[in-house]
C-alpha positions, 0 to 999 in steps of 0.5 A: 500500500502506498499513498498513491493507491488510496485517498489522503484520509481515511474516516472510522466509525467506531461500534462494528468498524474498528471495535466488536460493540454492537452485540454488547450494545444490543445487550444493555439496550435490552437490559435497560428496556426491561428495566422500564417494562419493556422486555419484548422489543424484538433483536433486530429492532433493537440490534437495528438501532446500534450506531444511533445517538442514543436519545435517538435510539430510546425514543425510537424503541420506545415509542416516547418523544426524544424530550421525555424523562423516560428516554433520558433516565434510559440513557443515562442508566446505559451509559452507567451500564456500557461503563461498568460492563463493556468498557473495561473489555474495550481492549479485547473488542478492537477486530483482529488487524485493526491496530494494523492497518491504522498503523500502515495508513499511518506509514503511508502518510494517510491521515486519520479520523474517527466520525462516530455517533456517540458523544466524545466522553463515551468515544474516548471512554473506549478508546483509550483502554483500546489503545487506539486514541493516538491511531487518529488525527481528529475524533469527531463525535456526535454533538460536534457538528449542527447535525449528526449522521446521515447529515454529511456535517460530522464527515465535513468536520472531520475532512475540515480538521484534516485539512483534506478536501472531502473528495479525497477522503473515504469513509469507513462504516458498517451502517446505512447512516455511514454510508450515506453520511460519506455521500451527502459530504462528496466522499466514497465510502467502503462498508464493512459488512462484519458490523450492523448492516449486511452488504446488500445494505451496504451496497443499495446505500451506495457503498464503493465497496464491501469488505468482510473482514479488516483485511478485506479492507484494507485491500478494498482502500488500495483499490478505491479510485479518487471517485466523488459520488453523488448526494443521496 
């Protein structure tokens, strides 16, 4: 790989891209919904909703306004939750090659990014004992930008921190909002279809490409024209 064969950066998300959290995920959303008496939420609704802010995740699944007490109580006992219980495994979750490949994009005079949904405390939270904060350039996170995914605001921000024009980024992502995030900022993106959302998925939101593994991955950036799509 050189910095030839691929874009001058290379955007992350985070949950299902760099690290294994969507079934942890999955599992404390289900814990606090039956917490609230709601035991019966089916899995791929909840598992659905991984990647979302989590405001927008309790009020979807549970029918309530984003301002309700209820949605806010929820998100705050998952975050106490993930904390207590997923974090402190954080080093164990990151996909096999990803501390890799970080590593030769780096090498290869890449810059790099993480544009994810989660607010930055809880980004940082696990990327720390992960080992992976200092891969990156720039963490944009959720609340950072006017808007959150599939907006392009957060994709922009990072590109702007950069200093790369959008076009030459390309986006990372295993969620339908990735993909379609990289579109409206002008930006290719590659899916990984090891996370959240299957390849058809992936593929139909307009994905340059599909990877099943970090190493697919990897292989799928050095063959990535510098291509801008077109805004969904």
């Amino acid at each position: 790989m050189t910095a030839y064969d691929v874009p001058a950066a290379v955007l992350f998300d985070l949950d299902g891209t760099l690290l294994d959290t969507p079934g942890a995920i999955a599992g404390v959303l289900h814990r606090v919904l039956e917490s609230t008496g709601r035991p019966d939420v089916p899995e791929d609704r909840v598992r659905g909703t991984v990647g979302k802010p989590l405001v927008a995740v309790f009020a979807e699944l549970t029918g309530l306004p984003e301002e309700h007490a209820e949605v806010g109580e929820s998100v705050a006992l998952f975050r106490e939750l993930f904390r207590d219980e997923v974090v402190p495994k954080a080093a164990d979750l990151v996909f096999p090659g990803v501390p890799e490949l970080l590593g030769r994009l780096r090498e290869a005079g890449l810059r790099t990014a993480i544009c994810t949904s989660k607010i930055r405390p809880s980004a940082l939270e696990l990327l720390q004992p992960a080992g992976l904060v200092d891969e990156f350039d720039a963490i944009v996170c959720h609340g950072m930008a006017p808007r959150g995914k599939p907006h392009p605001d957060l994709a922009l921000l990072a590109a702007q921190l950069l200093d790369i024009a959008p076009e030459r980024c390309v986006m990372v992502g295993d969620a339908v909002d990735d993909i379609r995030m990289a579109a409206a900022a002008g930006m290719p993106a590659i899916g990984v279809s090891y996370g959240v959302a299957s390849a058809r998925q992936l593929t139909e939101s307009g994905a340059a490409a599909v990877a099943e593994s970090v190493a697919e991955l990897e292989q799928a950036l050095g063959r990535l024209p510098l291509t801008t799509p077109a805004p969904s």
